[in-house]
C-alpha positions as CSV (number, residue, x, y, z in Angstrom):
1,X,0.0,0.0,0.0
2,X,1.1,3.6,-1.0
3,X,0.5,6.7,1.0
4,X,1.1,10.6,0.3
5,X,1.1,13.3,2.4
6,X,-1.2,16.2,2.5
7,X,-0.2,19.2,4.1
8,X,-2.7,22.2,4.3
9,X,-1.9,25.5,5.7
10,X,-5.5,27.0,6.5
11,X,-7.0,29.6,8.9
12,X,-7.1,28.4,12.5
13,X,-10.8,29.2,12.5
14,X,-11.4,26.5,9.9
15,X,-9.5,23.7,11.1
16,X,-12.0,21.8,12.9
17,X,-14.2,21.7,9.4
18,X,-11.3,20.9,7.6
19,X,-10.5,17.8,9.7
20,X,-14.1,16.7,9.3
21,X,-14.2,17.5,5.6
22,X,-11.3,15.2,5.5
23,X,-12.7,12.4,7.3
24,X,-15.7,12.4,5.4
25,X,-13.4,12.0,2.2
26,X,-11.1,9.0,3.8
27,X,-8.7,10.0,5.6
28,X,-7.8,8.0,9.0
29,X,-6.5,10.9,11.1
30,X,-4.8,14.1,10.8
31,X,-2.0,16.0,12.8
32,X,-2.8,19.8,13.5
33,X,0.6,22.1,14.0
34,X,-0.9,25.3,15.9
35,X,0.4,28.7,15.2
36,X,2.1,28.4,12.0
37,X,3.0,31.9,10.7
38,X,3.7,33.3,6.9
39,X,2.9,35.4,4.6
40,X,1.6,35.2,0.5
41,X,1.7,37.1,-2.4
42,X,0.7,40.0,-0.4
43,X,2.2,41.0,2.8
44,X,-0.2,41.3,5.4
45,X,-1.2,44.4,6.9
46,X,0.4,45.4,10.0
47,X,-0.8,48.0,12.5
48,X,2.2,49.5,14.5
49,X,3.9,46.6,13.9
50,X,1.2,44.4,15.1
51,X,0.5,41.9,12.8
52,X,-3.4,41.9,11.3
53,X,-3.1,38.4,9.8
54,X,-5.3,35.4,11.5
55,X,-3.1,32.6,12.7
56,X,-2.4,29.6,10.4
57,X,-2.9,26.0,11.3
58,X,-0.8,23.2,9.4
59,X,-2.9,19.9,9.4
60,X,-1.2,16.5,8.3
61,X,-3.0,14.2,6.8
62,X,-1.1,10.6,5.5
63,X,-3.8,8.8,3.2
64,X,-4.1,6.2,0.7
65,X,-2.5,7.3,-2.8
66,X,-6.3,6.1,-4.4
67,X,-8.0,8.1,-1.9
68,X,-5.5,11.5,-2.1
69,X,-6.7,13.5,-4.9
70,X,-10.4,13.3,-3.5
71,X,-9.4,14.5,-0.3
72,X,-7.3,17.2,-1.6
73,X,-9.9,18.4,-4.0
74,X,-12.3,17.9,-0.6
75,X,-10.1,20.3,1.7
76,X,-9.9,22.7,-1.6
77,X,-13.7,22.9,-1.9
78,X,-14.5,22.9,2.0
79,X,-12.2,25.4,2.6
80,X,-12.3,27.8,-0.2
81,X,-9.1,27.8,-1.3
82,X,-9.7,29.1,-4.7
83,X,-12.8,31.2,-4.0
84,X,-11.3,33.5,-1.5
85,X,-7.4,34.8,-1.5
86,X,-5.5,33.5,2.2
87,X,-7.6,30.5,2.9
88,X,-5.8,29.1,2.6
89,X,-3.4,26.2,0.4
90,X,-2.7,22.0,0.6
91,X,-0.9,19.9,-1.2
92,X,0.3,16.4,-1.4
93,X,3.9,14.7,-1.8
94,X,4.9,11.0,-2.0
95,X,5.8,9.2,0.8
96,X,8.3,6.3,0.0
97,X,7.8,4.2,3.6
98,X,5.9,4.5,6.5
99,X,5.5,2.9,9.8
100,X,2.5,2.7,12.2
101,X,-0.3,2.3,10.0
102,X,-0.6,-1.1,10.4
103,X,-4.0,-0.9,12.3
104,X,-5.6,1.4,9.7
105,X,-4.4,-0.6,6.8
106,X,-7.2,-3.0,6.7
107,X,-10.3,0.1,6.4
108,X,-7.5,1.8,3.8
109,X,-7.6,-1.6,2.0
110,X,-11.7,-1.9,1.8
111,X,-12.2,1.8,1.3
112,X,-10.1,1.5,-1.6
113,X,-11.5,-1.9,-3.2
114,X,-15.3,0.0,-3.1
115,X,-13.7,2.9,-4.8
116,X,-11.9,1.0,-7.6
């Protein structure tokens, strides 16, 4: 079985819906990294040095390589990465091994045999 990682950089204030919008999709879990900080094509606003900019959230999600692109296009849609600019961005990368998902590889296994 072959896994990729999506990581999605979103609003802290959508998170929660994210992770839900996610599970709904297939994945097994997620990993949330609080208080990530950036910036995009346009710096944010500051005043006095204060920065205006809501706090960022980094959520991790390791799926199923069948199941990825549905999820990604799931966290696009849910989040409205494309309809509004700073929602937010994800994307995916291979993941050549990984250990501890022994447990969920037999719902991965089923989930994907229904989709294919």
């Amino acid at each position: 079985m072959h896994f990729k990682l999506i990581i999605a950089v979103v609003e802290d204030a959508d998170t929660d819906e994210l992770v839900h919008a996610a599970r709904a999709a297939g994945a097994t879990g997620a990993t949330v990294l609080n208080q990530a900080r950036g910036e995009g094509m346009i710096p944010a606003k500051t005043f006095f040095g204060l920065d205006l900019e809501s706090q960022r959230d980094v959520i991790l999600l390791l799926v199923e390589e069948h199941l990825s692109r549905h999820i990604l296009e799931t966290l696009a849609e849910a989040g409205g990465f494309d309809a509004r600019p700073g929602a937010g961005i994800a994307f995916q990368v291979d993941v050549e091994d990984a250990v501890g998902v022994l447990i969920q590889m037999n719902s991965l296994q089923e989930r994907v045999e229904e989709e294919l």
